[in-house]
C-alpha positions as CSV (number, residue, x, y, z in Angstrom):
1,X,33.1,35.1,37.5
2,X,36.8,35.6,38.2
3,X,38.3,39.0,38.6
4,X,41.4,39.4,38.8
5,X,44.0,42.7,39.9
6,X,44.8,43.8,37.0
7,X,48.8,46.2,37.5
8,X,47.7,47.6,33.9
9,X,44.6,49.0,35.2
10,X,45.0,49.2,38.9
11,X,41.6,47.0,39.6
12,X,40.3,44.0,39.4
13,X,39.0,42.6,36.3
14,X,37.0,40.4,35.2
15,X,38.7,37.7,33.5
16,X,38.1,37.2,29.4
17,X,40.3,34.8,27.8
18,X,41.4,35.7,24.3
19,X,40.1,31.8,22.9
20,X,37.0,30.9,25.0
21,X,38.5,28.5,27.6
22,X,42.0,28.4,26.8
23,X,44.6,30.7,28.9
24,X,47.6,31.2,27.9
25,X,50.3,32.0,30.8
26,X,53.6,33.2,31.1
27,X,55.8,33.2,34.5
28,X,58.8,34.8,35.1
29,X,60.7,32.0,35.8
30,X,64.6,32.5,38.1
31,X,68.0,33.1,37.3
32,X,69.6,29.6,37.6
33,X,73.2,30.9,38.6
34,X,72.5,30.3,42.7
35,X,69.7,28.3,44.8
36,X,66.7,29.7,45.2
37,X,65.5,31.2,48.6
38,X,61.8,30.6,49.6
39,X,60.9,34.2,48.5
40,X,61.7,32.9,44.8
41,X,59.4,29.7,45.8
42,X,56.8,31.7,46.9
43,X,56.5,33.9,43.6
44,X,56.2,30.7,42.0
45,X,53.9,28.5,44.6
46,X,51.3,31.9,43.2
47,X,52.0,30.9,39.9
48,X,50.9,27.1,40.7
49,X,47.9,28.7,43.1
50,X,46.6,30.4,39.8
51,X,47.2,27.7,37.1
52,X,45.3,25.4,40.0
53,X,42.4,27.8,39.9
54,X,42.2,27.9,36.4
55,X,42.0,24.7,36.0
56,X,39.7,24.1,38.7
57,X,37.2,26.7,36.8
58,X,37.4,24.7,34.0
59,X,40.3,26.7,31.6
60,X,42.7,24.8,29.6
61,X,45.8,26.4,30.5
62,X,49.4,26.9,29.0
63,X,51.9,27.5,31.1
64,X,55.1,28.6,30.3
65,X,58.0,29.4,32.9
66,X,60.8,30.1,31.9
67,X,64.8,29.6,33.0
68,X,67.1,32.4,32.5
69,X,70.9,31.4,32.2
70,X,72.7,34.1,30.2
71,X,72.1,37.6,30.0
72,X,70.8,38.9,33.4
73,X,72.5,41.5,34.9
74,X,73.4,41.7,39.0
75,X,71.5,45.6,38.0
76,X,68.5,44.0,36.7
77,X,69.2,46.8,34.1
78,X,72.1,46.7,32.0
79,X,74.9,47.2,34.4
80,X,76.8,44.9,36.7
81,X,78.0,41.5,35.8
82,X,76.4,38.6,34.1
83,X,74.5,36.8,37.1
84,X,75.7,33.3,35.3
85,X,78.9,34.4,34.9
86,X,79.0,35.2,38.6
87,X,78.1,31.7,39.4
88,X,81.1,30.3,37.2
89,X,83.5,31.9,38.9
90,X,81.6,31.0,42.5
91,X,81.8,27.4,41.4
92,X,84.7,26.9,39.3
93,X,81.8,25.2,36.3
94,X,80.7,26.2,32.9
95,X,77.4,28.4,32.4
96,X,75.9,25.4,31.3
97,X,76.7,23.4,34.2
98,X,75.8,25.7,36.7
99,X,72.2,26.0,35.2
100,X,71.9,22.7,34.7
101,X,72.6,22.4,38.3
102,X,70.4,25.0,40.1
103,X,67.6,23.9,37.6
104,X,67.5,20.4,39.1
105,X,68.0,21.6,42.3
106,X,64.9,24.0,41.3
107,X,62.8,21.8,40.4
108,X,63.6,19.1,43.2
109,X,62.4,21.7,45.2
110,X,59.2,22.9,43.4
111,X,58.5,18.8,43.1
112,X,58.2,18.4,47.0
113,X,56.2,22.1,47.3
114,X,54.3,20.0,44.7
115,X,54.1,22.3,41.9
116,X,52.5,21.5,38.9
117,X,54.9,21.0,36.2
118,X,54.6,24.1,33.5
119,X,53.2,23.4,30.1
120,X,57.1,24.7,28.5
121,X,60.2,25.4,30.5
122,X,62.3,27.0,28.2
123,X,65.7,28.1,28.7
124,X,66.5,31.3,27.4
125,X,69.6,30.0,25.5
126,X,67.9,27.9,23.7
127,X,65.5,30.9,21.9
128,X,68.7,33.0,21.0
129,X,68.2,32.8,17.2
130,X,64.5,34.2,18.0
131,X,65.5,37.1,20.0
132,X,67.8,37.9,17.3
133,X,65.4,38.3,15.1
134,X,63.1,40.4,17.1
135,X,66.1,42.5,17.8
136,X,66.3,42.5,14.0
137,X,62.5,43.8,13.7
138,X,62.9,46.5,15.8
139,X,65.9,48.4,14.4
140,X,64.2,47.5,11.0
141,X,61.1,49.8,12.4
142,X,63.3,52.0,14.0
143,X,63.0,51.6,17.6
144,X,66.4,50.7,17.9
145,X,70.0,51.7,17.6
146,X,73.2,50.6,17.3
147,X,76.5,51.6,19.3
148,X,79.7,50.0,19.5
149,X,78.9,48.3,22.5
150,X,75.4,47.3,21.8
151,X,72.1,47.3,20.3
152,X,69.6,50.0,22.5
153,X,65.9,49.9,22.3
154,X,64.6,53.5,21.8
155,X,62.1,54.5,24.7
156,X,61.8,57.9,23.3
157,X,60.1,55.9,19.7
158,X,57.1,53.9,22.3
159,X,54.9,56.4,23.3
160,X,53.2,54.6,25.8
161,X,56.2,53.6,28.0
162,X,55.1,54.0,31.2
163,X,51.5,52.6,31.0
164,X,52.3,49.5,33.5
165,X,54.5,51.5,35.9
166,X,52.7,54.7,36.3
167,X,55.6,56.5,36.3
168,X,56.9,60.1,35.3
169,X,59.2,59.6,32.7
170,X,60.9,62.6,33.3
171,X,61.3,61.2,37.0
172,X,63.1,57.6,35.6
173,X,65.3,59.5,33.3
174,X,66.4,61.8,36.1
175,X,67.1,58.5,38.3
176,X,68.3,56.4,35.4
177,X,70.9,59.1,34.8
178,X,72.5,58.7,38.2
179,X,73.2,55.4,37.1
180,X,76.9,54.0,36.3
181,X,77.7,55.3,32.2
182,X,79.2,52.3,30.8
183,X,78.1,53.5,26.9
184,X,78.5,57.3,26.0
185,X,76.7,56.8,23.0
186,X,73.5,55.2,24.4
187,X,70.9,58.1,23.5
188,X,69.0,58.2,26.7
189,X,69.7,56.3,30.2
190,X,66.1,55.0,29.9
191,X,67.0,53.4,26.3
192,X,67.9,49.7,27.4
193,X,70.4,46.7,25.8
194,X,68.4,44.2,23.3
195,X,72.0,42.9,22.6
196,X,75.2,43.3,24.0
197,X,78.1,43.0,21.9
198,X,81.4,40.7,22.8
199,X,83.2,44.5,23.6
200,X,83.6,46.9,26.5
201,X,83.0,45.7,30.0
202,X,81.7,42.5,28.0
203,X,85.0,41.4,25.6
204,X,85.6,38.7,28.1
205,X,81.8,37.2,28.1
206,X,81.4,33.3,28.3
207,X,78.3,32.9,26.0
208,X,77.9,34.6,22.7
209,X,76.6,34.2,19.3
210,X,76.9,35.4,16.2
211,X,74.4,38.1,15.2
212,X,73.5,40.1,11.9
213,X,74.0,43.5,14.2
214,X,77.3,44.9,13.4
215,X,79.5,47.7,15.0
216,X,83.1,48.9,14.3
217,X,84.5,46.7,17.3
218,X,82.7,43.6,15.9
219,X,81.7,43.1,12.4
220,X,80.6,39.5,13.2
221,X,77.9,40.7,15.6
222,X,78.8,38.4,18.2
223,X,77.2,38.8,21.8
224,X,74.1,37.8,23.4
225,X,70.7,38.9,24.5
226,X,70.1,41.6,26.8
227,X,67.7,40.0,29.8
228,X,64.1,41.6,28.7
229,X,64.1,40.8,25.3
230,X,64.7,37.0,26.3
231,X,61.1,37.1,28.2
232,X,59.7,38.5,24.8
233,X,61.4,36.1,22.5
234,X,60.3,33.0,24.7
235,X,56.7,34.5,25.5
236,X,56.2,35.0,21.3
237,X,57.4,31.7,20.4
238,X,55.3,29.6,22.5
239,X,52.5,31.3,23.6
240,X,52.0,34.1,20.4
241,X,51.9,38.0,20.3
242,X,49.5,38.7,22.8
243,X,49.1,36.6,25.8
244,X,46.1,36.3,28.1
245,X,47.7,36.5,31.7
246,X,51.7,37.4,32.6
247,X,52.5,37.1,36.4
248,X,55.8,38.1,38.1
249,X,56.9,39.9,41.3
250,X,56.5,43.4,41.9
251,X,59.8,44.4,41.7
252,X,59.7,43.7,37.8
253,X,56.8,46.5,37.4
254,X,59.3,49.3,37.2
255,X,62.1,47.7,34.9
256,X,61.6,44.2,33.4
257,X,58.1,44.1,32.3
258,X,58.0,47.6,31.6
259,X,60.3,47.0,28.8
260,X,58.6,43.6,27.8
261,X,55.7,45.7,27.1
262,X,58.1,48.6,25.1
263,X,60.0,45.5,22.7
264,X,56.9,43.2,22.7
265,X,54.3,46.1,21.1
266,X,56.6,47.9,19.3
267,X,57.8,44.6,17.4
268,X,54.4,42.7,17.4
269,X,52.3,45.9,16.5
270,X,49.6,44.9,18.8
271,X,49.0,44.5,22.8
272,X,51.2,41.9,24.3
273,X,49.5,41.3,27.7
274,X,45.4,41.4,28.4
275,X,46.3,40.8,32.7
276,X,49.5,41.6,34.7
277,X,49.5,40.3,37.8
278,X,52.2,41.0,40.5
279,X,53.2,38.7,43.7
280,X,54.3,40.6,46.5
281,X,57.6,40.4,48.7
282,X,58.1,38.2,51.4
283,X,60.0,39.0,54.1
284,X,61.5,38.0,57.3
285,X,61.0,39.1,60.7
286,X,59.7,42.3,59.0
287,X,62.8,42.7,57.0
288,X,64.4,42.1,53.5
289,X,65.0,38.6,53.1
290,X,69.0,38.5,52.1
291,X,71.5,36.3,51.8
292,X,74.2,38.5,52.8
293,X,72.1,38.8,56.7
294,X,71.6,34.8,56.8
295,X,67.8,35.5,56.0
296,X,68.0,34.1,52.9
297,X,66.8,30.3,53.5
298,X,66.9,27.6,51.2
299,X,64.0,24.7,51.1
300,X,66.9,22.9,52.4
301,X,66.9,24.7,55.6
302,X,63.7,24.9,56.6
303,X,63.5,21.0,56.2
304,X,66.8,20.1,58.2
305,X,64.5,22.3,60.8
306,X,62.2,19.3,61.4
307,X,59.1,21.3,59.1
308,X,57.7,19.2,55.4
309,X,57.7,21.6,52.4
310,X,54.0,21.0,52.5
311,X,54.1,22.8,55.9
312,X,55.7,25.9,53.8
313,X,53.4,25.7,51.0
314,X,50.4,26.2,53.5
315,X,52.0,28.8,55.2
316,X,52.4,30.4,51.4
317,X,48.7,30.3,51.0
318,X,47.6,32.3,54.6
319,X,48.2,35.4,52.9
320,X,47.1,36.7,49.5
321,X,49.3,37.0,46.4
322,X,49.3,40.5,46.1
323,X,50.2,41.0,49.5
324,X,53.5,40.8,51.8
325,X,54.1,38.1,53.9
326,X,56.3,38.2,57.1
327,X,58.3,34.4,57.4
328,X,59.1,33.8,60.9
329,X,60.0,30.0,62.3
330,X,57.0,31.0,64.8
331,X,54.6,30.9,61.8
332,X,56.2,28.2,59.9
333,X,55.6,26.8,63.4
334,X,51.7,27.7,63.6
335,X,51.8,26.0,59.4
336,X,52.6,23.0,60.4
337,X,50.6,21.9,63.1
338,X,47.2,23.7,60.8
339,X,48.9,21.4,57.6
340,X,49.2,18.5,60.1
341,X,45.5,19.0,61.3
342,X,44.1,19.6,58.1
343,X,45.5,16.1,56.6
344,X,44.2,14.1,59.7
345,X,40.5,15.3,59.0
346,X,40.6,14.8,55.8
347,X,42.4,11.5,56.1
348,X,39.5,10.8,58.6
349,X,36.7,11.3,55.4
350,X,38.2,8.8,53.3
351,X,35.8,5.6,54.0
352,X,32.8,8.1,53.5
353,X,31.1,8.5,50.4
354,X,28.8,11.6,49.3
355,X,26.3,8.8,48.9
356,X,26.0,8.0,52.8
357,X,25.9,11.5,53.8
358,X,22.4,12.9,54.4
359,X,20.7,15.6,52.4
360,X,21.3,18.2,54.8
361,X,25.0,17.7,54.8
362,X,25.1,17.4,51.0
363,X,23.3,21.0,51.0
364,X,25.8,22.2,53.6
365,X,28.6,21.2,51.4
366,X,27.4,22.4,48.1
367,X,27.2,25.6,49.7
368,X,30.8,25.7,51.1
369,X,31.8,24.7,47.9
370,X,30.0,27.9,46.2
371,X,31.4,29.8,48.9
372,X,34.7,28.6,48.3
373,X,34.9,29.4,44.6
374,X,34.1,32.6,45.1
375,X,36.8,33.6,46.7
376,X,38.9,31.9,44.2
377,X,37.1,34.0,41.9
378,X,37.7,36.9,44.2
379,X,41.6,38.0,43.0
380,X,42.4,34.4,44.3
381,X,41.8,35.1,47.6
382,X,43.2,32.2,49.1
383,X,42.9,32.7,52.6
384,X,39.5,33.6,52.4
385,X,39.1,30.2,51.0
386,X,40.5,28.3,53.7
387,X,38.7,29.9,56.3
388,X,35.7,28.8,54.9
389,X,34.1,26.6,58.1
């Protein structure tokens, strides 16, 4: 029986699929305007560790990870610049180019952590016409507004707004209003962009499309999508209005998928996610992984450092999901030579067949394979799994 931690309900659950033995998954997928630095990869080596288990329980499973490449903020909120637009003027290319380029190099990289390839892999600027019109739902139900520079969801119209982050709303909107004012006509600092219109601090922006949201600065609607409600847009189309299992990393609880949630129910008029599950951070020698301190490596690096991807993707799985892991070349290190060991003996089973083993052994292995399911089942508890001896 799989259980699963649950960030809705703070516990594990056990896992019900809406349609017996089907699961339908989305992944928060990166921002292709730079490379990604192996904290990225681990978020989404957890995402392969759990479509892997699925499967290996006997689920079909969609997948769906996505590619954001317009409408991300450097705020994560709706301040800052355009993190695409940042990496146009960083390397002198079109938005398109620049995604096109850090998705290969994305993908050349999840290829030799070998990650399984996702079911979909949309790119959010491909789903604009569908985002539109769930912008267009909610200011039809009015939970959304229009100002000159854009097009707010209402958090004051969703009730239940802070179900996934466990928050005191009166606590975000004190913190949220400390923030930079870049619309005085946004209602409440909690109330976030669903569209941002070609004006303001956004007249000059590279991508935009024509909308059926007006204001009196542009009667054409043209903009694009604010971040969250591409997530929304992308999840709905492919996967439908409630999803089984949605997995990101924890620093989307308070922000991102807290708004998913708001646009998602308030639009679909029913529960968008059944599971939330969160990866946690990994750092470096204790510290924040950055690429401003030189901590935050590329695959790249770490393989013109003499160590195979594989090597990284076993260090990934000595520590659970859920939990921080520290990266130091020490450990890396210690990874490789267990990776190294680990393919020798299995390499050494090869000209064996179950057949030639004798009954005792066969019982010995049943047994670590029971053992070693159930800690799959336990919260995919990974490491528990490998220390199976």
């Amino acid at each position: 029986m799989l259980q699963l931690y649950n960030t809705l309900t703070r516990k594990k659950d056990e896992f019900v699929p809406i349609e017996k033995g089907k699961v339908r998954f989305y992944h928060c997928g990166p921002t292709v305007y730079w490379t990604q630095h192996i904290g990225n990869l681990r978020g989404m080596m957890m995402g392969d560790l759990l479509v892997r288990t699925l499967r290996y329980l006997g689920y079909e499973v969609i997948h769906v990870r996505n590619y954001t490449d317009v409408g991300h903020m450097t705020s994560d909120a709706d301040t800052g610049e355009d993190k695409m637009e940042k990496g146009v003027k960083r390397e002198k290319l079109s938005p398109k180019e620049v995604a096109d380029k850090y998705i290969l190099q994305f993908e050349q990289d999840t290829k030799a952590l070998n990650l399984l390839e996702p079911t979909n892999k949309p790119r959010a600027t491909q789903y604009v016409p569908q985002m539109i019109e769930m912008v267009g739902e909610l200011l039809k139900k009015g939970y959304a507004y229009t100002t000159d520079l854009a097009v707010y969801f209402d958090v004051s119209k969703f009730s239940s707004y802070t179900e996934l982050n466990k928050q005191d709303i009166k606590k975000m909107k004190e913190g949220a209003g400390k923030a930079e004012v870049t619309d005085p006509k946004k209602k409440s600092p909690l109330d976030f962009a669903l569209w941002f219109f070609k004006a303001g601090t956004h007249k000059d922006a590279l991508q935009t499309w024509s909308s059926p949201f007006f204001s009196s600065l542009i009667t054409n609607g043209e903009g694009f999508p604010g971040w969250h409600i591409e997530c929304s847009a992308m999840s709905r189309s492919l996967l439908g209005n409630t999803i089984d299992i949605h997995l990101g990393g924890i620093e989307h609880i308070p922000v991102h998928h807290t708004n998913e949630i708001a646009q998602s129910e308030a639009s679909n008029g029913v529960k968008f996610v059944n599971y939330w599950l969160h990866n946690g951070h990994l750092l470096v020698n204790e510290g924040k992984m950055a690429k401003s301190e030189g901590t935050g490596y590329a695959l790249s690096e770490i393989i013109k450092k003499g160590y195979e991807p594989l090597a990284l993707r076993y260090f990934f799985l000595t520590a659970q999901y859920r939990s921080q892991q520290n990266f130091t070349w020490e450990a890396l290190r210690g990874s490789q030579t267990a990776f190294h060991d680990l393919r020798e003996m299995v390499a050494s089973w090869k000209d064996i067949s179950r057949v030639q083993l004798s009954e005792e052994k066969l019982k010995k292995i049943d047994a670590y394979r029971t053992q070693f399911t159930q800690a799959l089942e336990n919260d995919l508890n990974i490491p528990a799994a490998l220390a199976i001896t």
